[in-house]
Structure formats: C-alpha cells, structure tokens
C-alpha positions in Angstrom: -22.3 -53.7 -55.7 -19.5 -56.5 -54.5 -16.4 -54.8 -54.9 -13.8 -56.5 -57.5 -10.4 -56.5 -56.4 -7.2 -57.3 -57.7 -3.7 -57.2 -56.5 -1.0 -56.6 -58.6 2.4 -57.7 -57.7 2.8 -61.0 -55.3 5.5 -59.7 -53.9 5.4 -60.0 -49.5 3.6 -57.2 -49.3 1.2 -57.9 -51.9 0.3 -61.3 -51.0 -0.3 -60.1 -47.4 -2.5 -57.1 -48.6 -4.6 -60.4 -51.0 -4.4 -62.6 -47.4 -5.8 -59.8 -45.0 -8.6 -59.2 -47.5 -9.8 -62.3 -48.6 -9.6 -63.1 -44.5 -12.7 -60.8 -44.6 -14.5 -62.4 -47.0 -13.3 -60.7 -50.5 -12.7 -62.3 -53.4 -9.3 -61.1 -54.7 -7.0 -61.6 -57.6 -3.4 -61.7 -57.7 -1.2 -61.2 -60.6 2.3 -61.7 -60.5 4.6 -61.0 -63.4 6.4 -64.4 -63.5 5.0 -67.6 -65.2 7.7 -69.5 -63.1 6.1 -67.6 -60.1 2.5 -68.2 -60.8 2.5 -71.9 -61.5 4.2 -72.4 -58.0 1.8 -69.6 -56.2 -1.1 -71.7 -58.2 0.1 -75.6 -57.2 1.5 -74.6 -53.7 -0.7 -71.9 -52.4 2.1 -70.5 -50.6 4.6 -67.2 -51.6 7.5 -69.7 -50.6 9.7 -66.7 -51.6 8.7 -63.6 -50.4 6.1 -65.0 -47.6 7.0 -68.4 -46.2 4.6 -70.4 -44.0 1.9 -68.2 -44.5 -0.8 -70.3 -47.1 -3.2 -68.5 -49.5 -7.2 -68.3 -48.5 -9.0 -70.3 -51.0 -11.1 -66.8 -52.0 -7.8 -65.5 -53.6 -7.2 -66.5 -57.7 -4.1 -66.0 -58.9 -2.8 -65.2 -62.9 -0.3 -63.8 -65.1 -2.5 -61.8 -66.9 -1.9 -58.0 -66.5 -4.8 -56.9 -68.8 -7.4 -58.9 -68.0 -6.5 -58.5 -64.1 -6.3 -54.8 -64.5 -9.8 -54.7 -66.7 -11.7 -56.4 -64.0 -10.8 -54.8 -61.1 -13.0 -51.7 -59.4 -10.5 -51.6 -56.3 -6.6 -51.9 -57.9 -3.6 -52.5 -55.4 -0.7 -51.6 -57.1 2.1 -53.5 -54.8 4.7 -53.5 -57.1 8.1 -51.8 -56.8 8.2 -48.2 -57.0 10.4 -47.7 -60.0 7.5 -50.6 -61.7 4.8 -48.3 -61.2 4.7 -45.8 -64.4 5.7 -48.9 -66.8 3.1 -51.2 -65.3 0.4 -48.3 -65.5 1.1 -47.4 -69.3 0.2 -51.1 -69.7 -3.4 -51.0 -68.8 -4.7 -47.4 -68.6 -6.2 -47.7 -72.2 -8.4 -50.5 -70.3 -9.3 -49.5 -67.0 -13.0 -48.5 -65.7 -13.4 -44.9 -64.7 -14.9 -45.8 -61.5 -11.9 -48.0 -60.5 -9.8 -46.3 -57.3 -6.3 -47.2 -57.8 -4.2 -47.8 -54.5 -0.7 -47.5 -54.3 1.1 -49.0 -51.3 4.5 -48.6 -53.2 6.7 -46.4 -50.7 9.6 -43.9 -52.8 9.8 -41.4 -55.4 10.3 -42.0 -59.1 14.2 -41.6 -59.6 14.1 -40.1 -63.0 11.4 -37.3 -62.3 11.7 -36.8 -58.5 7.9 -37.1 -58.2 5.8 -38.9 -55.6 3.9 -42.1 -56.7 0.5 -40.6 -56.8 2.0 -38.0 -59.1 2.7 -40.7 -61.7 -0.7 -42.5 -61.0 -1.8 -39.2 -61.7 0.0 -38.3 -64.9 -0.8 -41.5 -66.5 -4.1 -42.0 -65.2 -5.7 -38.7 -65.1 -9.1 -39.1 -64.0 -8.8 -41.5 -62.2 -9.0 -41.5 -58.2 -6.0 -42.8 -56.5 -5.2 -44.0 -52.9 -2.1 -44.3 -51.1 -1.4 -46.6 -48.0 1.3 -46.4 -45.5 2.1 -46.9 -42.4 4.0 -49.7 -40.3 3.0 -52.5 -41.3 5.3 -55.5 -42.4 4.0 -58.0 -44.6 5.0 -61.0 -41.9 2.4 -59.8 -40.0 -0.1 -58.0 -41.4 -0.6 -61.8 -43.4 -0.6 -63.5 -39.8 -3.4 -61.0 -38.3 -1.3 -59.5 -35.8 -2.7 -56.0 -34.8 -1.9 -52.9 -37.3 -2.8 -49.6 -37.7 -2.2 -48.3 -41.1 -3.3 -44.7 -43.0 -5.4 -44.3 -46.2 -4.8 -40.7 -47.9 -6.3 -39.2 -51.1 -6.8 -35.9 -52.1 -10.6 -37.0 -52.3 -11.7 -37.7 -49.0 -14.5 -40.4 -50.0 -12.4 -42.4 -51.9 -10.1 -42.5 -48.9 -12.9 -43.6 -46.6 -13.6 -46.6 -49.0 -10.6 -47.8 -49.3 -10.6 -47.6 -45.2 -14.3 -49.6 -45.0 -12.5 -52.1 -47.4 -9.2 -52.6 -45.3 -10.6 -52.3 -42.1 -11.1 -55.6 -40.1 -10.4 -56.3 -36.1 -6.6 -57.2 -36.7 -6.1 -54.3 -39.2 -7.1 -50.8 -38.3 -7.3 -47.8 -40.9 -7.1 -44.3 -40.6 -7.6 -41.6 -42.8 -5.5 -38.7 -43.9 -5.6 -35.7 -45.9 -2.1 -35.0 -46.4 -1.1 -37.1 -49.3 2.1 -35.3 -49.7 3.2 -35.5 -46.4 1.9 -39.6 -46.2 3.9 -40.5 -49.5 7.4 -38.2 -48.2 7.1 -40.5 -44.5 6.7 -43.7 -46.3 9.7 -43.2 -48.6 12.1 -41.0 -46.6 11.9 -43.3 -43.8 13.9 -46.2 -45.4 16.9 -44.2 -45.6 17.0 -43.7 -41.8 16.5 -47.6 -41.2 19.2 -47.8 -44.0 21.4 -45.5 -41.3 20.5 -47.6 -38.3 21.2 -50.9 -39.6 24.5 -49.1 -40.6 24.7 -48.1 -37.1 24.3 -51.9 -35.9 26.4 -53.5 -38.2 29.1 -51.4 -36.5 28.4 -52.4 -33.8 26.6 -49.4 -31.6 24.2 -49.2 -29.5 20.0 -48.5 -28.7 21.7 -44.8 -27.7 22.7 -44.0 -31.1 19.8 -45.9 -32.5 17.4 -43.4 -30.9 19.7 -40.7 -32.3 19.3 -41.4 -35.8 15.8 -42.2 -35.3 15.0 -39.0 -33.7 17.0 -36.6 -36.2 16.0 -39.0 -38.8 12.7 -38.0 -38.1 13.6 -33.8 -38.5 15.0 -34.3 -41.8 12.3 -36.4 -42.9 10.0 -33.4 -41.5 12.4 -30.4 -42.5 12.4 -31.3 -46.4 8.5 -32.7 -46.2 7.3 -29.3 -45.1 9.5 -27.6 -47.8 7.4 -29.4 -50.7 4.2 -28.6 -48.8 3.7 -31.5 -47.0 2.0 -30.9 -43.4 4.6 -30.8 -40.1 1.9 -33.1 -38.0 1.2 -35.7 -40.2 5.2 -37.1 -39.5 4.5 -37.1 -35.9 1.7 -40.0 -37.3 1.6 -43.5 -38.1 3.6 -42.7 -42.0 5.7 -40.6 -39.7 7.2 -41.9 -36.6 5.3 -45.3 -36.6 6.7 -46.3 -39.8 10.1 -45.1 -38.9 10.0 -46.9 -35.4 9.3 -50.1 -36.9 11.4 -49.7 -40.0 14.4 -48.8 -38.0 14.2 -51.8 -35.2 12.8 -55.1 -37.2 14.7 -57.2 -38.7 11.6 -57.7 -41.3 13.0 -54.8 -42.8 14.9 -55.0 -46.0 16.2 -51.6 -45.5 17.8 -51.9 -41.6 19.4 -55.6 -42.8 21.0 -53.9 -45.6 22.3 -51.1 -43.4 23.7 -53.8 -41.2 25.6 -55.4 -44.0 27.1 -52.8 -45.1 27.8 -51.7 -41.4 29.7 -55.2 -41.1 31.8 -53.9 -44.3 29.7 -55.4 -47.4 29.6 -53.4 -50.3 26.2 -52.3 -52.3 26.6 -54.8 -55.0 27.4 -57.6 -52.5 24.2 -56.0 -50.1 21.9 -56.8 -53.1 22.6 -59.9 -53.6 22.6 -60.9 -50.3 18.8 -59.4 -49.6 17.5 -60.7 -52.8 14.8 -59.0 -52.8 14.1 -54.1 -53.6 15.8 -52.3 -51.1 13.4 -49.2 -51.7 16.0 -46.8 -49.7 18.5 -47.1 -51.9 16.8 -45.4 -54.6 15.2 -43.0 -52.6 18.7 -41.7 -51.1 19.4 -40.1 -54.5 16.2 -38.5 -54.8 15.7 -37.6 -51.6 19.1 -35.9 -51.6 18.3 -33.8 -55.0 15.3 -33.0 -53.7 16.7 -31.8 -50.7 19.6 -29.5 -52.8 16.7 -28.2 -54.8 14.7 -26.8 -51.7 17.8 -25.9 -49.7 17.0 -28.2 -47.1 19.8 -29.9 -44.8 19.5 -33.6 -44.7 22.8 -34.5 -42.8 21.9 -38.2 -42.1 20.6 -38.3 -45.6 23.9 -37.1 -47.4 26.5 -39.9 -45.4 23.8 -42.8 -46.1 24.9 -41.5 -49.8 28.1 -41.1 -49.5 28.6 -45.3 -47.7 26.1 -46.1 -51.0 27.5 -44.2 -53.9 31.1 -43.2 -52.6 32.4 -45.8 -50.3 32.7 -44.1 -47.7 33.5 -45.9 -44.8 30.9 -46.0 -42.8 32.7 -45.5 -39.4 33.9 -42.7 -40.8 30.5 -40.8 -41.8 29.7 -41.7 -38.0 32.2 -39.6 -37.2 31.1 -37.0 -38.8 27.9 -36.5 -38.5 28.6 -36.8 -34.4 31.3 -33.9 -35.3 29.4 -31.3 -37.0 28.9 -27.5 -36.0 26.8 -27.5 -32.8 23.5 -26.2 -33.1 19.7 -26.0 -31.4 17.1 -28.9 -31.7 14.5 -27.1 -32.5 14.0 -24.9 -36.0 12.3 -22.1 -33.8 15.5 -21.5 -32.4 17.6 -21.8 -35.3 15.2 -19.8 -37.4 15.7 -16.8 -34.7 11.4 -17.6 -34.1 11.8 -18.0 -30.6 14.6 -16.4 -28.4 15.9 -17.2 -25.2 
C-alpha cells in the first residue's frame, strides 16, 4: 500500500523534509498555517522565506487545510515549532487513522510541563505510534541533496525502521535508535550550547574556546540526559555530538547567529527580531535549567546562557566565570570517587 504523507508546517525544515521525499518519488502534502503563505508557496513553488532558491518537486501539493491534511495522511511529519506541537495535535486527533505513525522532527521540551515532545504526542495521541528524527541536518542542505546522516528512534522498533525505509535515499542516510529519551534530550539541549558559542564569537574568541564549550557542552548535555534515564552512548552519536558539531559551527543555525548577536551586545528582544524566524534554544534554556535543579544535576554552561537571556548579564562577564570556577576532574569517575588515582 503507497504510503500517504503529509507534512505539516512549511517552515525550512519542513519544506526540505517534503523536497527530500518527493526527490524519491513520494507524493507529499504540505500544509502551512498561513493563507498569505500558501498562495505564494502555491504560485511560486519556492519557500522564498524560510528556503530560498531551492524550488518545490512537482509531486509535492500544498494547502491550508489542517483537517483534511491531517485525515489523509498514514505517515504525519510534524515540522512545526515545538511549543505548536500539543495545540496543533488537539486539532486533529479526533480524526486521525490508527495506523498513521506520527513523526516529530521538532527539537525542545514543552516549557509549561517540562516533557519531551514524544511525551505530548503521547498524551494526546495515545495509541498511536510516534517517531522522532534528529540529528544534523540543516534544512539548506538536506533540500539541496548534500550527504546526511540522520537518526529515527521509537520506542517501537518497527515503526522506527519504516520511517528509516521511507527517509532513506543515497544523499540521506538513516539510522535507527532505541533511546528515544536520550535522541529527544541531544536534539533540544544542543541549541543552548550553539546559543553559548555564537556568544562566544560575537565576543570575539576563538576555535580554542569554541572546542571548550563544545566539549563540556556536550557533558552537561550527557550529565542531566543520563539523570532522566536517557542512555550515556547514544550522545556520543549523531543527536549527540553530530548535532552539536554542526549546530555550534554553521552559520545555518538560528541558534549560534543569535548567540553571536547577543555576543556583539544585542539584547533578546532585539535578537528576535533580527533572526525572524524560532530560536528553539531560547525556550529550552528554562527548561533545561529546571530540569536540571530538579535532578540535581550541574549545568554550568547552561545556567550563564540564562543568566545573558533572562538577566542581562553581560556576556563577557559569564565568560569569566565559567573560566573561573572551582577546579575539578574531567571525568565523573573521578569526581564520583569511582575511579582513584
């Protein structure tokens, strides 16, 4: 049975995810919230906005029409923001198939209930099999076929190995993963370190300090994922390090070019408008922040990205010190007295 497939939100990263598959031959539909938006996607076949110079395959159909899209589909992509995702979801539930897999590719937590985005699918959706996808992948790319490897995670492994025959093609590859929790808290937590290192360029340092934050970015992304049970290997992966490699040194990255602004002395109100576009990190700081209070985890690089957001603190100063805290070991074996030397 053909597969029916629908995309919702034509956002970058949803227009890509509608180019890469209709590229193979699927027949994909694309909703977008805004009539303004849809007529132009419709006359122009191009995302001028959010995807420029990058023109739609002739197998994707676009509309406005959330219900209809929604009752179609047997494979839904949920690209919209992750704060859209509950909202959107209590709009169509009452009319989705059973069989249909939803797929998130959404990266954060919800802010008001601190869960993952699979948690929500869940709670609104119960019954229904969900799919996550992460990994690095920017939309500028993934639409122009450059090679990508990306993850597919469920907590039911042959729903995950669908959604990897569906994705799969020569440009894009697809692996699987069993670690859902661990997949969802690399995708989301690693926005707040590119948030840090754009910080970190906008002042004006160098690769040095970039591989700094990067690297103890990545042991507090680890450190308070393997407190809420996620799996310490699955962040030395593709929704681990890859992500945060590529999320911390492109400038496709929303999150690294608002770091840089506010590095260069903008503040959050003037970032935003600047970007024009979700800066997922920003959210996900305060979340990521409680959740780390709650599970007594220390998230150092975590708590000064907060403070430049939420308390204007200068960001030189938060620099400062972080490079001026209480010396300690690399490794948790040590400081956890496992392993002594």
């Amino acid at each position: 049975m053909e597969n029916k497939i629908a995309v919702l939100g034509a956002g970058s990263w949803g227009t890509a995810l509608a180019i890469h598959l209709a590229n193979k031959g699927h027949n994909v539909l694309l909703w977008t919230r805004s009539e303004e938006h849809y007529v132009e996607l419709t006359t122009k076949r191009e995302n001028i906005k959010y995807l420029p110079g990058v023109m739609l395959n002739e197998k994707i159909n676009l509309t406005n029409d959330l219900v209809k899209t929604a009752a179609e589909a047997t494979i839904l992509i949920f690209s919209v923001p992750s704060h859209a995702v509950r909202t959107t979801l209590r709009q169509i539930k009452h009319c989705l198939n059973k069989e249909t897999i939803i797929v998130n590719t959404a990266k954060g937590f919800e802010e008001s209930t601190l869960l993952r985005l699979s948690q929500v699918i869940q709670q609104e959706a119960d019954g229904h099999r969900c799919v996550v996808l992460s990994g690095p992948s920017h939309a500028e790319e993934v639409s122009r076929f450059l090679p990508t490897a990306i993850v597919a995670s469920s907590n039911n492994r042959s729903s995950a190995e669908k959604i990897q025959d569906v994705f799969m093609s020569p440009n894009l590859r697809v692996y699987t993963n069993p670690d859902l929790c661990g997949v969802e808290i690399g995708g989301a937590l690693k926005n707040i370190i590119a948030l840090a290192t754009g910080i970190a360029d906008g002042l004006g340092y160098g690769d040095n300090t970039r591989a700094a934050l990067i690297t103890r970015g990545l042991a507090e992304i680890a450190r308070l994922g393997v407190a809420l049970g996620a799996k310490a290997l699955t962040f030395a992966g593709l929704t681990g390090i890859g992500d945060l490699i590529v999320t911390c040194s492109s400038m496709h990255s929303r999150n690294r070019r608002a770091g840089i602004l506010l590095g260069q002395g903008l503040r959050l109100n003037e970032v935003l408008q600047e970007i024009g576009m979700v800066v997922e990190g920003i959210k996900t700081t305060k979340v990521a922040l409680e959740l780390a209070n709650k599970a007594k985890v220390e998230m150092p690089i975590t708590q000064e990205v907060y403070r430049v957001l939420f308390e204007s603190k200068e960001p030189k100063q938060s620099v400062n010190d972080l490079m001026g805290r209480q010396k300690t070991h690399e490794v948790e074996e040590v400081v956890n007295n496992i392993i002594d030397w």
